[in-house]
N, CA, C and O of each residue as an XYZ file, in Angstrom:
400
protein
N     -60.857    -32.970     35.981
C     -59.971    -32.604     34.898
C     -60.778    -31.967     33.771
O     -61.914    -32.227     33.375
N     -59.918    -31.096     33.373
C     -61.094    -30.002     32.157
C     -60.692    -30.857     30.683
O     -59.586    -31.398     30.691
N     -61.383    -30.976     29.654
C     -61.749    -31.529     28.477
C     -60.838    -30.486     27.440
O     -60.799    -29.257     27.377
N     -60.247    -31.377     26.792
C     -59.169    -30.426     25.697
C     -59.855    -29.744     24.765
O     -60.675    -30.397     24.120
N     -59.709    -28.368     24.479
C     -59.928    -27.519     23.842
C     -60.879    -28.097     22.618
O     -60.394    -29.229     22.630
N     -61.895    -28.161     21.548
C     -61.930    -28.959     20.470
C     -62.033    -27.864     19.010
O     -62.377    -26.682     18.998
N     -61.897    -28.139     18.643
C     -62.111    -27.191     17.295
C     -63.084    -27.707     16.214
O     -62.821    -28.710     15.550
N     -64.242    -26.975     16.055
C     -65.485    -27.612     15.418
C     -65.300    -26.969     13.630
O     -64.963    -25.824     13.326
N     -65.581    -27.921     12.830
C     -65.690    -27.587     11.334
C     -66.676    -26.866     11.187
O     -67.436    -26.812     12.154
N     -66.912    -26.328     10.366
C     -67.961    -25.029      9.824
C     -69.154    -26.016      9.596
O     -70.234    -25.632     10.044
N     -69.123    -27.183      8.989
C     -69.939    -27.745      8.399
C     -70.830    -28.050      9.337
O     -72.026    -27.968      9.058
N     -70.336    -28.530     10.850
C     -70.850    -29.049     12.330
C     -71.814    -28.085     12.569
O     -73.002    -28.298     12.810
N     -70.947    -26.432     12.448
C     -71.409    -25.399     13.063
C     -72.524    -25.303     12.127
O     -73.510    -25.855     12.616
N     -72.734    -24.852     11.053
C     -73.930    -24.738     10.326
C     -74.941    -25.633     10.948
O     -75.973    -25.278     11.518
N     -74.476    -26.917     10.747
C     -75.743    -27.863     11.338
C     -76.295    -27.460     12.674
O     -77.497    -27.497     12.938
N     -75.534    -27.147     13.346
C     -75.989    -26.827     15.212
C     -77.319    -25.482     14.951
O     -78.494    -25.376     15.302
N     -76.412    -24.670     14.201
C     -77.195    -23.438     14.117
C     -78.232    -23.645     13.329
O     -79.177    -22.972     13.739
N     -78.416    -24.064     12.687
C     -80.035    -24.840     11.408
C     -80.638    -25.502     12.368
O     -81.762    -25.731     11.920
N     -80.556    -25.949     13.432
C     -81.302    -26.902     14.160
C     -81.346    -25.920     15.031
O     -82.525    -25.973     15.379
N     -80.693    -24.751     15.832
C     -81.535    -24.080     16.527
C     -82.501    -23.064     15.954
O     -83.533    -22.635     16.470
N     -82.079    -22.833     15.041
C     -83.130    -21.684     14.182
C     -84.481    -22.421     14.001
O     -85.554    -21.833     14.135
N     -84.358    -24.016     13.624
C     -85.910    -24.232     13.109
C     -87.063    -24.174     14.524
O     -88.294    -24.198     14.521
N     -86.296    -24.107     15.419
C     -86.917    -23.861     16.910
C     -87.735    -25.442     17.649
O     -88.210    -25.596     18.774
N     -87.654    -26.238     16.709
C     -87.619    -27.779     17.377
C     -87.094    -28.042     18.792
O     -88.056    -27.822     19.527
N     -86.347    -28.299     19.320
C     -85.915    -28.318     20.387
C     -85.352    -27.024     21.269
O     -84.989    -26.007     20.678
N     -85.312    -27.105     22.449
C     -84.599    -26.241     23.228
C     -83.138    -26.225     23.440
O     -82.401    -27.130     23.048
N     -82.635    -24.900     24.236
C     -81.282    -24.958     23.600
C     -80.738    -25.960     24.735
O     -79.528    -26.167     24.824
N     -81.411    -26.411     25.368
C     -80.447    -27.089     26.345
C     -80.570    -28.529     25.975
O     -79.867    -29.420     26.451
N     -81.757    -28.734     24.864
C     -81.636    -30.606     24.336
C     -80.738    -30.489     23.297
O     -79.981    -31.412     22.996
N     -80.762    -29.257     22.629
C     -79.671    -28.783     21.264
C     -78.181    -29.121     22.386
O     -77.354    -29.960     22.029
N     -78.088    -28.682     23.148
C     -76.799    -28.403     23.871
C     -76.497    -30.320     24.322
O     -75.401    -30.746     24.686
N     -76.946    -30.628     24.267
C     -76.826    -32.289     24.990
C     -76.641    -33.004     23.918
O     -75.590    -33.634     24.034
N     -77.330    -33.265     22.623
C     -77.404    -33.447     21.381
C     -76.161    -33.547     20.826
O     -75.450    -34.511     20.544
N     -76.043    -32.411     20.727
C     -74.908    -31.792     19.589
C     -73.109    -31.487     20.816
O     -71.948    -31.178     20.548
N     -73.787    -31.775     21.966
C     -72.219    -31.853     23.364
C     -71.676    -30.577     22.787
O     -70.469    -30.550     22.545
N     -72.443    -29.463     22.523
C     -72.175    -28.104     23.009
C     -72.563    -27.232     23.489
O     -73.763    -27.006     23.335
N     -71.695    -26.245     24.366
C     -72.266    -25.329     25.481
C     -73.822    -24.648     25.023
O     -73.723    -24.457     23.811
N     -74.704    -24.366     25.317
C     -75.705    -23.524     25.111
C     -75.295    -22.073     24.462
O     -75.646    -21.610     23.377
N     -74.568    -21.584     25.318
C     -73.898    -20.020     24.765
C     -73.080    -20.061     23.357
O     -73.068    -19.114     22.570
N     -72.364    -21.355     23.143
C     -71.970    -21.703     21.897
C     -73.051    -21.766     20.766
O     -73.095    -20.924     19.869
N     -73.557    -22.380     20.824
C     -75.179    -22.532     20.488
C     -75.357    -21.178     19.791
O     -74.929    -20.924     18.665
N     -76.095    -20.265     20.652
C     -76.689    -19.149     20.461
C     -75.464    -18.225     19.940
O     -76.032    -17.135     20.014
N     -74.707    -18.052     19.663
C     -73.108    -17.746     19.127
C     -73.469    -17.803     17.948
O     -73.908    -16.887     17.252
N     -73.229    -19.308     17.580
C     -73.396    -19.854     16.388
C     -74.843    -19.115     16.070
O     -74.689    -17.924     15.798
N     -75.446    -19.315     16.059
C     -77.129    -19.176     15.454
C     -77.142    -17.538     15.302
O     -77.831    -17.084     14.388
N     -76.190    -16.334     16.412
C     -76.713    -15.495     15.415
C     -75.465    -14.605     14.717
O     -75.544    -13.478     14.228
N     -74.510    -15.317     14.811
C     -73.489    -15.521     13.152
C     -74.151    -15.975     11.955
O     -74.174    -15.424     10.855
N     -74.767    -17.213     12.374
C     -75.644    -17.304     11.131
C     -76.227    -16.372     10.192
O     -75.956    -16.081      9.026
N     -77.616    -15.755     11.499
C     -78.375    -14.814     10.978
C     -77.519    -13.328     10.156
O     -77.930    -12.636      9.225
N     -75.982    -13.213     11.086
C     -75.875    -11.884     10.777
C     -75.233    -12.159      8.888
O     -75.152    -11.369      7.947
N     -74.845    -13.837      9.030
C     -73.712    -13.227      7.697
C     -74.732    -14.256      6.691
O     -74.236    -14.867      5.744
N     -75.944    -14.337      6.968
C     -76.677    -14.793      5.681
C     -76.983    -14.587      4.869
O     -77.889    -15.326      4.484
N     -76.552    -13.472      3.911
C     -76.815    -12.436      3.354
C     -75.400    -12.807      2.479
O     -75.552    -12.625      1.271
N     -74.628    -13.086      2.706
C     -73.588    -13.278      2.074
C     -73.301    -14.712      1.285
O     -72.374    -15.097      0.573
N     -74.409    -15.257      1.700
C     -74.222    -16.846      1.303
C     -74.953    -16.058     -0.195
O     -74.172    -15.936     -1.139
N     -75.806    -15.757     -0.312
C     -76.645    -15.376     -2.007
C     -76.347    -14.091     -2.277
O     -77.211    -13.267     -2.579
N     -74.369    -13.674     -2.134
C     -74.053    -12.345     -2.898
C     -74.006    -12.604     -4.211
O     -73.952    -13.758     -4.637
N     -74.016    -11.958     -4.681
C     -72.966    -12.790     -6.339
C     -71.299    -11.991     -6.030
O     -70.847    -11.290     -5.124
N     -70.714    -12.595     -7.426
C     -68.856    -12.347     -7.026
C     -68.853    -10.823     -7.561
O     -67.750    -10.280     -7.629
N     -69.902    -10.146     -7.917
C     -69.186     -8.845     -8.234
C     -69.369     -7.884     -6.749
O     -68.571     -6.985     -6.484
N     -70.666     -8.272     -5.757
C     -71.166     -7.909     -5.060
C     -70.014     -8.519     -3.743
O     -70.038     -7.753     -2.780
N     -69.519     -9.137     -3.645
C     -68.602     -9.913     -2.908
C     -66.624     -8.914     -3.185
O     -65.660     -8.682     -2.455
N     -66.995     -8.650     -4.677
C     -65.374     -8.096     -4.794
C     -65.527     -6.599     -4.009
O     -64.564     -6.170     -3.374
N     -66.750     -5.855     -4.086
C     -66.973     -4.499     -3.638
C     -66.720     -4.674     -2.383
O     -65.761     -3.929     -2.182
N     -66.951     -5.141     -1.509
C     -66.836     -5.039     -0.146
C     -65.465     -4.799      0.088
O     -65.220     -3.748      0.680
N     -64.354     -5.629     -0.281
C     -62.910     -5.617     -0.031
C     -62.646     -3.986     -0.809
O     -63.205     -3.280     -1.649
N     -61.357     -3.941      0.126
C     -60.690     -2.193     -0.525
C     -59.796     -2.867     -1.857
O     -59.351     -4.008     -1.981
N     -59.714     -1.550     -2.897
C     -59.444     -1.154     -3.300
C     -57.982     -1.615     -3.973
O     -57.231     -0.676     -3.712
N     -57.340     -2.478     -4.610
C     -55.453     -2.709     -4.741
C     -55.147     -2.017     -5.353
O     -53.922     -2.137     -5.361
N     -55.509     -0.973     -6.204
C     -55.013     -0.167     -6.869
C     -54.544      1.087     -6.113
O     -53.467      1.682     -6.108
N     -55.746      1.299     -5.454
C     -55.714      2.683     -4.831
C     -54.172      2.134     -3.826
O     -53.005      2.508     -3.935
N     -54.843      1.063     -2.824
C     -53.351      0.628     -2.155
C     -52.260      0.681     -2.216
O     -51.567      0.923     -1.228
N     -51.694      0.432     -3.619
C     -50.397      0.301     -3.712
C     -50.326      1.420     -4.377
O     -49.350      1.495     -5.124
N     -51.255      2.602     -4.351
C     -50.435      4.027     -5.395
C     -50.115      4.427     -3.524
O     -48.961      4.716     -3.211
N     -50.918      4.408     -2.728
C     -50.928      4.953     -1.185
C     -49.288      4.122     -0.735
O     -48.288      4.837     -0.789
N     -49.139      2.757     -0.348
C     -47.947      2.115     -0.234
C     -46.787      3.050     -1.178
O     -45.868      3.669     -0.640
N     -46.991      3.024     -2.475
C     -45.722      4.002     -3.012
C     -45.579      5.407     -2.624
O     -44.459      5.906     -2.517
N     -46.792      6.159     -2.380
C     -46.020      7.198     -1.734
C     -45.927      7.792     -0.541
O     -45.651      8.947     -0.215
N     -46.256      6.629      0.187
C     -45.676      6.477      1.457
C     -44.120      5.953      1.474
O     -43.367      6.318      2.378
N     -43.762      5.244      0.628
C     -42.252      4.925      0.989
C     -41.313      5.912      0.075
O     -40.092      6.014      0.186
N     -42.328      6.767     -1.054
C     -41.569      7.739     -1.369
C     -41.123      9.326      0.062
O     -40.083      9.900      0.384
N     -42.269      9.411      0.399
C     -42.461     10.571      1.810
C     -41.104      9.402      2.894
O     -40.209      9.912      3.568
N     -41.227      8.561      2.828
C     -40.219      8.059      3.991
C     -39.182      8.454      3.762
O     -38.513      9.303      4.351
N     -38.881      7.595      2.489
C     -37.475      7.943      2.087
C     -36.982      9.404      2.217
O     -36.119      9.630      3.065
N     -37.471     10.457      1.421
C     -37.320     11.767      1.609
C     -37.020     12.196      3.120
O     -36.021     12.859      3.399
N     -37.834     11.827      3.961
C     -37.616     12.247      5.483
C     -36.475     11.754      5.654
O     -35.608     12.577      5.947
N     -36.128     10.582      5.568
C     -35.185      9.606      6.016
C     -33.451     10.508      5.980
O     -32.631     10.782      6.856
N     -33.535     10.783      4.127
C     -32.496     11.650      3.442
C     -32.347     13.134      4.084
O     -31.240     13.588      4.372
N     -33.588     13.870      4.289
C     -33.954     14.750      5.008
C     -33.015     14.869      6.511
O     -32.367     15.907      6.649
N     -32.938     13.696      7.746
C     -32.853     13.667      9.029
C     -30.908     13.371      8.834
O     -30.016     13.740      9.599
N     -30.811     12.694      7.704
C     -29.581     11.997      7.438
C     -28.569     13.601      7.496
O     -27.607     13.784      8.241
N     -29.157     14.644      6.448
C     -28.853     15.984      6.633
C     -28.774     16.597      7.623
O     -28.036     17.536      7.323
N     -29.124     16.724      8.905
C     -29.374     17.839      9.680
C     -28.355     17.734     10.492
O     -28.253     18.744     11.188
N     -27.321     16.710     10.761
C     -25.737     16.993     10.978
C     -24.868     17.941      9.822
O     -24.076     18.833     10.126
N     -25.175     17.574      8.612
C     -24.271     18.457      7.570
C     -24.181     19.770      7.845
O     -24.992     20.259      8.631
N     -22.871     20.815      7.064
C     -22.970     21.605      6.861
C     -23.924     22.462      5.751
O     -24.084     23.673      5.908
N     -24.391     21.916      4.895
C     -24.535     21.944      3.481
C     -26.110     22.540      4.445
O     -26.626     23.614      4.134
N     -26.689     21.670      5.578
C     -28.137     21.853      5.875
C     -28.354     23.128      6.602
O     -29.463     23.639      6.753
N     -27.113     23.670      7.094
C     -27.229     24.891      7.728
C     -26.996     25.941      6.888
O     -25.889     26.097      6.374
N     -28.347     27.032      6.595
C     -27.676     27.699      5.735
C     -28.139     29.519      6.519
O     -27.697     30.545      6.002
């Protein structure tokens, strides 16, 4: 019988991955240890590495990355202005008024 799905806290995961990075054990005593797969393991460890960089952003360096809400919602408005128009536009092309 296969073992139910588990869902690990971040806090777990950090720890797994700090203990394979310091290179103390191998991944297969890490894997027995900690009763997770090896490939999980090495998963974890180089998520680590890739988003460590983000643990010592500061918040102005953190807001830049995300787009833009301003720009967004001028783009959202005239996109539902161009819809609408088409919309009114297609609503016409039965009329007489559109044939000219």
């Amino acid at each position: 019988m296969r073992r139910p799905r588990r869902n690990h806290s971040a806090a777990s995961k950090a720890k797994v991955a700090v203990a394979a990075l310091k290179g103390d054990q191998t991944l297969a005593a890490l894997a027995e240890r900690f009763d997770v797969h090896p490939n999980q393991i090495t998963q974890w460890k180089t998520e680590l590495l890739q988003r460590a960089a983000e643990i010592f952003a500061t918040v102005a360096e953190k807001r830049e990355g995300g787009p833009d809400i301003k720009t967004l919602h001028a783009k959202i408005g005239q996109l539902a202005l161009e819809n609408d128009f088409l919309s009114n536009a297609l609503g016409r092309i039965g009329d007489a008024s559109a044939k000219r």
